[in-house]
DSSP file (Angstrom, degrees, kcal/mol; ACC not computed):
  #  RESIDUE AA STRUCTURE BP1 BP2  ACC     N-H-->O    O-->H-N    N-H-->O    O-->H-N    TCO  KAPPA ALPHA  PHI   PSI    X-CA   Y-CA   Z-CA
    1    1 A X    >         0   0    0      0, 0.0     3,-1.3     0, 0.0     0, 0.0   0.000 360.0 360.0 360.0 147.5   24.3    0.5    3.9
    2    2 A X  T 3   +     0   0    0      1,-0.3     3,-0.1     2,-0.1     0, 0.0   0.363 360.0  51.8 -85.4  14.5   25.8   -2.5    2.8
    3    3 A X  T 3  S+     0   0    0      1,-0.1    -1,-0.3    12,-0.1    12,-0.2   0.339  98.0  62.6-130.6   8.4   22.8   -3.3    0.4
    4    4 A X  S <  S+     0   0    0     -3,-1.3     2,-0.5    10,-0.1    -2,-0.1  -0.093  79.6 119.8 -66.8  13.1   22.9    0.2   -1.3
    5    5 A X  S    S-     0   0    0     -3,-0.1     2,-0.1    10,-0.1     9,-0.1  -0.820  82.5-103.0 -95.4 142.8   26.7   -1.1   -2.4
    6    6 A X        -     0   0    0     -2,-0.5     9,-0.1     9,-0.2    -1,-0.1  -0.363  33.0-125.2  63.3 111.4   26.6   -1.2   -6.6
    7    7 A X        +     0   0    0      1,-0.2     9,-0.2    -2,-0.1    -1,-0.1  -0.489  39.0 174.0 -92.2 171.5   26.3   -4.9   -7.4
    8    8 A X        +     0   0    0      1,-0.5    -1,-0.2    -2,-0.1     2,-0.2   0.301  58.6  53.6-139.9 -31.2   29.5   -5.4   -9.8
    9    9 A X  S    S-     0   0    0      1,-0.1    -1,-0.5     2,-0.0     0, 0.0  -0.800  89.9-122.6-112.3 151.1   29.8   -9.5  -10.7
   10   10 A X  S    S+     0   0    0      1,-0.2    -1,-0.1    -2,-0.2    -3,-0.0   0.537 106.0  67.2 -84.9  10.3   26.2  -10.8  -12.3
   11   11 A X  S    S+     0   0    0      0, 0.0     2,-0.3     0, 0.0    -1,-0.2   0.517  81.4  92.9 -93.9 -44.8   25.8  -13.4   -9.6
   12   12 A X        -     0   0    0      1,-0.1    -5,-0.0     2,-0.0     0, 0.0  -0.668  68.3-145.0 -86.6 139.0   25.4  -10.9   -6.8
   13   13 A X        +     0   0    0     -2,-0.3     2,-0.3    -6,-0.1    -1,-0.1   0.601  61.0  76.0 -68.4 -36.0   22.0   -9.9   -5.9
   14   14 A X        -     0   0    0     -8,-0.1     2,-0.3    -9,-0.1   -10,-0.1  -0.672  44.9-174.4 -89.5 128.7   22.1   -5.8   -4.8
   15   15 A X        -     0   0    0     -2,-0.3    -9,-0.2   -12,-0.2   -10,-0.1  -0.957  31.2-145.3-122.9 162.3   22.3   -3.2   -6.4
   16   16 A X        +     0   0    0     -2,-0.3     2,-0.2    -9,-0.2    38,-0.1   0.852  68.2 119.4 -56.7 -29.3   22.6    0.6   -5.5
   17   17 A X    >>  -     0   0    0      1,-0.1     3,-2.0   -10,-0.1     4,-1.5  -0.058  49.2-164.7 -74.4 101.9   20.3    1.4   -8.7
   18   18 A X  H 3> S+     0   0    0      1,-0.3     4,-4.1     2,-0.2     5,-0.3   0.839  93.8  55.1 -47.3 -27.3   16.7    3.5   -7.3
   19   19 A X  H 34 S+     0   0    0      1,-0.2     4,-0.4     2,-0.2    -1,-0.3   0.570  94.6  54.9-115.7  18.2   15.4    2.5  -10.7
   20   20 A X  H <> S+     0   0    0     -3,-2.0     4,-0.6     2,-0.1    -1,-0.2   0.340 109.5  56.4 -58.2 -25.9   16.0   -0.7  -10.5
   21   21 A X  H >X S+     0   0    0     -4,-1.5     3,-1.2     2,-0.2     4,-0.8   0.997 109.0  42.2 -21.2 -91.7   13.8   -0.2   -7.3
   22   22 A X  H >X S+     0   0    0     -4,-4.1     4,-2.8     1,-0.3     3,-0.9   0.960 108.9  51.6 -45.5 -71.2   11.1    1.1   -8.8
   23   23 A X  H 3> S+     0   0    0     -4,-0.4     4,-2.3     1,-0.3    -1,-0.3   0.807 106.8  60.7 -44.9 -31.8   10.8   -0.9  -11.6
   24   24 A X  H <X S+     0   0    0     -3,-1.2     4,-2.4    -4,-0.6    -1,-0.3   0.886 112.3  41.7 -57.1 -53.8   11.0   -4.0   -8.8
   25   25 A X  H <X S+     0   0    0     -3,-0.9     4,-5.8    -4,-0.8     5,-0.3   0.930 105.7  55.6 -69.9 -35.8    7.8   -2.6   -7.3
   26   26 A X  H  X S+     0   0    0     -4,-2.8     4,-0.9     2,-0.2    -2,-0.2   0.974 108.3  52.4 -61.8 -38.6    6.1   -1.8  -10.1
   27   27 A X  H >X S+     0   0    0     -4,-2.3     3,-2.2    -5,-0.4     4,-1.5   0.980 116.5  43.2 -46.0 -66.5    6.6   -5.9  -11.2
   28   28 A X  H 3X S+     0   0    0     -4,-2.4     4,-2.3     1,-0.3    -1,-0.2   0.845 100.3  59.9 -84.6 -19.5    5.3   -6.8   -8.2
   29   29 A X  H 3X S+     0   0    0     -4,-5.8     4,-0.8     1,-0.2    -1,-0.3   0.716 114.7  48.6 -74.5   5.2    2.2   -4.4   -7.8
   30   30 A X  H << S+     0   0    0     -3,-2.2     4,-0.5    -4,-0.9    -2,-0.2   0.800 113.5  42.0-106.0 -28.3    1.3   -6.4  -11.3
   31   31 A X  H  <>S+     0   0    0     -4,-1.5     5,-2.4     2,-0.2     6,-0.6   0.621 108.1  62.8 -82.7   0.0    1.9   -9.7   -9.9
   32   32 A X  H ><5S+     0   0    0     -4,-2.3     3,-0.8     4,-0.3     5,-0.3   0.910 104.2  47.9 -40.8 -68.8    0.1   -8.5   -6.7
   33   33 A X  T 3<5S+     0   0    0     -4,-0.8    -2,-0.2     1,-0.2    -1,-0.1   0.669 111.3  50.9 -76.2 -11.3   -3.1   -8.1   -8.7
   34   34 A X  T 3 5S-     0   0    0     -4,-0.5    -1,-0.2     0, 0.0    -2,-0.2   0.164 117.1-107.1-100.7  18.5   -2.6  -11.8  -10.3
   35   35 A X  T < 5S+     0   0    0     -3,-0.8    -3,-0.3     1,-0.1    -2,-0.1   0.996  96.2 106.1  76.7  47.0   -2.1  -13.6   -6.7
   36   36 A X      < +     0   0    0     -5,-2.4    -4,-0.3    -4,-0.2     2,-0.3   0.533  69.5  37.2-142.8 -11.6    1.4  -14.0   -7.4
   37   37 A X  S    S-     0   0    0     -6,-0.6     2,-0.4    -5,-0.3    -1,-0.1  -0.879  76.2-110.6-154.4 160.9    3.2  -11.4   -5.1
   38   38 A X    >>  -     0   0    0     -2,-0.3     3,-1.3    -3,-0.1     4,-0.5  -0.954  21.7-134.3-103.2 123.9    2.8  -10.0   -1.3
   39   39 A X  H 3> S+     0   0    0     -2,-0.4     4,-1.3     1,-0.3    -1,-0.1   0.684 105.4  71.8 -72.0  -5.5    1.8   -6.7   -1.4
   40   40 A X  H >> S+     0   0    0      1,-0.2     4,-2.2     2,-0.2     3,-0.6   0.896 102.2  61.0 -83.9 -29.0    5.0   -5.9    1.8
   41   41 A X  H <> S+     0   0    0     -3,-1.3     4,-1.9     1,-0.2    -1,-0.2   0.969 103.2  41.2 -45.4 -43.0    7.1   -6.6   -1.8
   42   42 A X  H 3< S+     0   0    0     -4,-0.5     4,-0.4     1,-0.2    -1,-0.2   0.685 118.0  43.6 -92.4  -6.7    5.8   -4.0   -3.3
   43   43 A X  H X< S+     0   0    0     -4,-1.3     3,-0.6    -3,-0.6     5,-0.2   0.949 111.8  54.7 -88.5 -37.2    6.0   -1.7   -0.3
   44   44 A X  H >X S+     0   0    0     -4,-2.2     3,-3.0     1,-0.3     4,-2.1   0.919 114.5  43.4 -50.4 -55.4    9.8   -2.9    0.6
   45   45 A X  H 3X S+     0   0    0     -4,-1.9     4,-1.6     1,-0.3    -1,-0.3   0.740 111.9  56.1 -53.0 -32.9   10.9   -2.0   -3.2
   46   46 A X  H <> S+     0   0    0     -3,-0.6     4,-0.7    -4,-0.4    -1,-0.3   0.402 106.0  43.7-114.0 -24.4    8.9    1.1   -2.7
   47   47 A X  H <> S+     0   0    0     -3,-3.0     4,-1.7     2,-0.1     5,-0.4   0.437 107.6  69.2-124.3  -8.7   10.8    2.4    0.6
   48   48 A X  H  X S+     0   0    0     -4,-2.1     4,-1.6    -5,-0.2    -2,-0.2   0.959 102.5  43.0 -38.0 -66.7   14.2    1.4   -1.4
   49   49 A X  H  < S+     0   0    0     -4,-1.6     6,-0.3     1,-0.3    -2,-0.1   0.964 116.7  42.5 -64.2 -50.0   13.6    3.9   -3.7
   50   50 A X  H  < S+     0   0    0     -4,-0.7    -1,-0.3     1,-0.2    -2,-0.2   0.753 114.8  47.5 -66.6 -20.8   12.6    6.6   -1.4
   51   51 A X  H  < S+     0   0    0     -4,-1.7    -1,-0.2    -3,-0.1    -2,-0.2   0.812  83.1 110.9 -85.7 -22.1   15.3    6.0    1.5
   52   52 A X    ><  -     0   0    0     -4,-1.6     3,-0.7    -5,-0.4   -35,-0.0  -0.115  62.3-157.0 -49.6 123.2   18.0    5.8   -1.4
   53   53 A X  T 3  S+     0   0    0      1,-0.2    -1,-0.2     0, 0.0    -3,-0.0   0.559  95.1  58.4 -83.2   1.2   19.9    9.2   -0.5
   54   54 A X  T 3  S+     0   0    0    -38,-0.1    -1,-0.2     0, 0.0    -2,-0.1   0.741  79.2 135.9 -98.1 -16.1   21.1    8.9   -4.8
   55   55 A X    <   -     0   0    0     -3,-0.7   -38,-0.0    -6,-0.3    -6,-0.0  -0.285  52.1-157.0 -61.0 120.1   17.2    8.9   -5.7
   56   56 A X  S    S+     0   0    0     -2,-0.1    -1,-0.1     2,-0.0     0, 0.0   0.909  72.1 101.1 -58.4 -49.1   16.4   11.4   -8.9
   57   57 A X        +     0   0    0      1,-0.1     3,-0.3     2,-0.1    -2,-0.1   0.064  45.9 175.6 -64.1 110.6   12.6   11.4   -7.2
   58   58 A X  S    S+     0   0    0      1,-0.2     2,-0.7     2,-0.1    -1,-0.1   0.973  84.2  21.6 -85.2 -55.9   12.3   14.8   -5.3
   59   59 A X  S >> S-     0   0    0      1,-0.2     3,-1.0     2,-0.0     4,-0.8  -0.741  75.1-179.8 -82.8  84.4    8.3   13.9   -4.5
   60   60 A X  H 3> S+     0   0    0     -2,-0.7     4,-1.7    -3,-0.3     5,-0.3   0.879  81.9  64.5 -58.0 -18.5    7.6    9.9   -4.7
   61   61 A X  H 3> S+     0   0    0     29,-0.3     4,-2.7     1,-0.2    -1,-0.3   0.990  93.4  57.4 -82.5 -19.9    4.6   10.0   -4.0
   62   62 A X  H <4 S+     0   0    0     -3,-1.0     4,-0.2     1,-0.3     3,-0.2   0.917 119.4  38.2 -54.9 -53.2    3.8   12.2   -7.4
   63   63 A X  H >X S+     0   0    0     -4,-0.8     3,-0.6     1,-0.2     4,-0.5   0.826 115.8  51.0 -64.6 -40.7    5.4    9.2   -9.4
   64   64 A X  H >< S+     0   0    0     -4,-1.7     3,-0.7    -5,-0.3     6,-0.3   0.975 117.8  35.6 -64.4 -46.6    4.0    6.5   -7.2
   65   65 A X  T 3< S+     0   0    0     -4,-2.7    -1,-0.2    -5,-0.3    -2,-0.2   0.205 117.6  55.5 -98.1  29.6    0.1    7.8   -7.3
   66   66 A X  T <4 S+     0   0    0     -3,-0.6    -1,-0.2    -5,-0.2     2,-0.2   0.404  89.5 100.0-120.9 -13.9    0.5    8.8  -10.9
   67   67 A X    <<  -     0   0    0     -3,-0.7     3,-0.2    -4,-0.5     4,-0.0  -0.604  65.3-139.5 -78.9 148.1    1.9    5.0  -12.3
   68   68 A X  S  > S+     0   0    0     -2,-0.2     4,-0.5     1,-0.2     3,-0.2   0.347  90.0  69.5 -57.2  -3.9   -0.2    3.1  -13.9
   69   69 A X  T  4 S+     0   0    0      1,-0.2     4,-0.2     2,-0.1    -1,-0.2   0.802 100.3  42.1 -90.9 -27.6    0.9    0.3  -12.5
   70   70 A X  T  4 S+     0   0    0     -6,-0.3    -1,-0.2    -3,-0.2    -2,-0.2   0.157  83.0  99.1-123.4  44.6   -0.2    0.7   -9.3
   71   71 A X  T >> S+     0   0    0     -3,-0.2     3,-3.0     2,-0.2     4,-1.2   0.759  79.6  54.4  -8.9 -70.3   -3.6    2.2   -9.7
   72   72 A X  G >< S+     0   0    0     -4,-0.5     3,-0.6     1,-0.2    -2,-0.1   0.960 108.9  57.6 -63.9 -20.9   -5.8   -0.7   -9.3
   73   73 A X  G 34 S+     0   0    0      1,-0.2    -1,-0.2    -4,-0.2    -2,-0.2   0.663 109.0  43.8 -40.4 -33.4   -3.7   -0.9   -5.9
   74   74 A X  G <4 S+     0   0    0     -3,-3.0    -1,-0.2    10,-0.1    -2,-0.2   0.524  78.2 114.5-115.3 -11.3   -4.8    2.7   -4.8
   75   75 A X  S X< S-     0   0    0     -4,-1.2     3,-0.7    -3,-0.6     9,-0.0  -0.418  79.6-118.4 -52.7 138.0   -8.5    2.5   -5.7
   76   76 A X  T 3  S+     0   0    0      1,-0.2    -1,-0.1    -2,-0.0     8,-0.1   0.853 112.5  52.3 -64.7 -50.8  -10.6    2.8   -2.0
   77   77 A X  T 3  S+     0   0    0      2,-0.0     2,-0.4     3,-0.0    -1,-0.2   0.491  77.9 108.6 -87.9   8.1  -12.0   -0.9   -2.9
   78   78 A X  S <  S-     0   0    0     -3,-0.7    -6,-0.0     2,-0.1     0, 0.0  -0.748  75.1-134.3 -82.8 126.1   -9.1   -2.3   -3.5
   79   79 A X  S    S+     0   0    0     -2,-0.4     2,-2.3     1,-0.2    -1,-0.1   0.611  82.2  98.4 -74.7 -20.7   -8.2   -4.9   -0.5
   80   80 A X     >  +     0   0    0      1,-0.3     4,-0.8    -7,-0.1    -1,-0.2  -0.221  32.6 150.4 -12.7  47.8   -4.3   -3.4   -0.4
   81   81 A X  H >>  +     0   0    0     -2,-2.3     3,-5.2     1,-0.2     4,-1.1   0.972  65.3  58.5 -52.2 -70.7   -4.8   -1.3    2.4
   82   82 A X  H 3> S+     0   0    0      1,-0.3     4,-2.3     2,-0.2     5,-0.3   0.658 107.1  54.8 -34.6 -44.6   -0.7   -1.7    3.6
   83   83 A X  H 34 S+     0   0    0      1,-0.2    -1,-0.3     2,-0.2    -2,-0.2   0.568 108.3  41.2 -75.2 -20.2   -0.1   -0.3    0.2
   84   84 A X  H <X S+     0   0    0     -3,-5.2     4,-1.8    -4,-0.8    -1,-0.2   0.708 113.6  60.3 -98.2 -31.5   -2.3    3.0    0.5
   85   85 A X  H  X S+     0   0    0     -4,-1.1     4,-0.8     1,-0.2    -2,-0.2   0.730 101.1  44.9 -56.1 -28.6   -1.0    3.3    3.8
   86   86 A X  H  X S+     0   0    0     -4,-2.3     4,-1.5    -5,-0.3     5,-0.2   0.816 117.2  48.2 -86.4 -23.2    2.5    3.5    3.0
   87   87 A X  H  > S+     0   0    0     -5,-0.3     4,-1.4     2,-0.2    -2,-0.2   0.872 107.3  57.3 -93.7  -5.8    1.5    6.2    0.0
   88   88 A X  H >X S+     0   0    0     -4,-1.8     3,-3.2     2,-0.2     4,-0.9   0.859 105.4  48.8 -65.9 -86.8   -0.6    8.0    2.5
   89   89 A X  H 3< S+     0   0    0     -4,-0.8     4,-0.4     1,-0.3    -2,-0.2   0.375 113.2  51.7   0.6 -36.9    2.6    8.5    4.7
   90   90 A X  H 3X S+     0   0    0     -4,-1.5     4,-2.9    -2,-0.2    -1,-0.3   0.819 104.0  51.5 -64.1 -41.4    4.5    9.7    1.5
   91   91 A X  H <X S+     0   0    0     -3,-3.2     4,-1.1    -4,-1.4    -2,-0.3   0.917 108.5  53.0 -80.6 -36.9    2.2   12.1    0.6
   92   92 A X  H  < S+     0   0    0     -4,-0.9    -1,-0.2     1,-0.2    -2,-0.2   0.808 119.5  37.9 -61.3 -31.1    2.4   13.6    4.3
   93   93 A X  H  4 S+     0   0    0     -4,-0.4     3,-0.4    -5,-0.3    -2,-0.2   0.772 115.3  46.2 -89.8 -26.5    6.1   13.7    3.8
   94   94 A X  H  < S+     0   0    0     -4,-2.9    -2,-0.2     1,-0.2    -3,-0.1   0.820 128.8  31.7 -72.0 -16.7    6.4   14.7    0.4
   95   95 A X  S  < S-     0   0    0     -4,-1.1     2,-0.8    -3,-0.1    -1,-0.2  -0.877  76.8-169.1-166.0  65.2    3.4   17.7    1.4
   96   96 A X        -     0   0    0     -3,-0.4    -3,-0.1     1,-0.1    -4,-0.1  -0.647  27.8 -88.7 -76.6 112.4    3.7   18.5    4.3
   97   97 A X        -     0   0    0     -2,-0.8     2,-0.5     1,-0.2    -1,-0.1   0.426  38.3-125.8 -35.3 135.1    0.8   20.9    6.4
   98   98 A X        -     0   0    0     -3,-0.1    -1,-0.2     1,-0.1     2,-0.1  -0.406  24.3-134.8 -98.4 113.1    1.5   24.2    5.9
   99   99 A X        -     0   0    0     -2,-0.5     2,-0.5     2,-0.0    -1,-0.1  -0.514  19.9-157.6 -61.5 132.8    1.8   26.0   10.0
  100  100 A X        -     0   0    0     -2,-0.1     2,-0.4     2,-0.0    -3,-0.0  -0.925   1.4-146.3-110.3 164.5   -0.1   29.0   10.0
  101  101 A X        -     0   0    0     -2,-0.5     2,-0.4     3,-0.0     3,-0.0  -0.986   9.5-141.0-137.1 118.5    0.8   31.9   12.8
  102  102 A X        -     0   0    0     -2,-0.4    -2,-0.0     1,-0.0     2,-0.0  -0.712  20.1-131.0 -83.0 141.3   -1.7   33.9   14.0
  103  103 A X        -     0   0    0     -2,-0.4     2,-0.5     1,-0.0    -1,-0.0  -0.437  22.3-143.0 -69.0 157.2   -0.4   37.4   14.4
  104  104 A X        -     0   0    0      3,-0.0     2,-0.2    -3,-0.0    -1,-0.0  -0.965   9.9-124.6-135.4 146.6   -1.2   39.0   17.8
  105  105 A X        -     0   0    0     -2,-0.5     2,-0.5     1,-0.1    -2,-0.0  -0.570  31.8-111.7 -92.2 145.7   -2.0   42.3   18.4
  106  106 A X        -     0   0    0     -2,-0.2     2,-0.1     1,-0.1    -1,-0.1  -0.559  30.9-119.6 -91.3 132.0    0.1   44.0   20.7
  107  107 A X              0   0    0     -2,-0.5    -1,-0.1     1,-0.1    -3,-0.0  -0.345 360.0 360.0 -34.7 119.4   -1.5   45.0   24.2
  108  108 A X              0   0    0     -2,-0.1    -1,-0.1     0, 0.0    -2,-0.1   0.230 360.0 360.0-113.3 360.0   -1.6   48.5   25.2
């Protein structure tokens, strides 16, 4: 994608860099709690990191529901639903339900 390209002059806006991502969301989930940001910032930065095929992160969501920085975000009473919805949807992909197969006994 042509906004995953490796920004090279400091005048251009994109970079490749997943942990430039992150760090992106985590800035906004702190101006998010001061009125200052839209929580779909913090989610866009947030689905950067994870579609980025170069990303160190084998589970995001462990990193995601583990930062401090977006804690007060993920507390039940916090009004950020969009923002617990996208890390519910991570944790279902990062942990996914396990099938079980019942065995069947063979008919005689």
């Amino acid at each position: 994608m042509p906004r995953d390209r490796v920004r090279w002059l400091p005048w251009q806006t994109r970079t490749a860099s997943w942990q430039a991502a992150y760090n992106a969301a985590c800035l906004y989930a702190v101006l998010v709690q001061r009125g200052l940001a839209r929580e779909e910032q913090v989610i866009t930065s947030l689905r950067r990191v994870v579609g980025n095929r170069d990303s160190g992160l084998e589970r995001p969501y462990d990193w995601i529901s583990n930062d401090p920085d977006f804690a007060p975000l993920l507390r039940f009473d916090s009004p950020h639903r969009n923002i617990r919805n996208f890390l519910t949807a991570q944790e279902r992909r990062d942990y996914p339900a396990r099938q079980t197969y019942r065995s069947r006994e063979p008919t005689l």
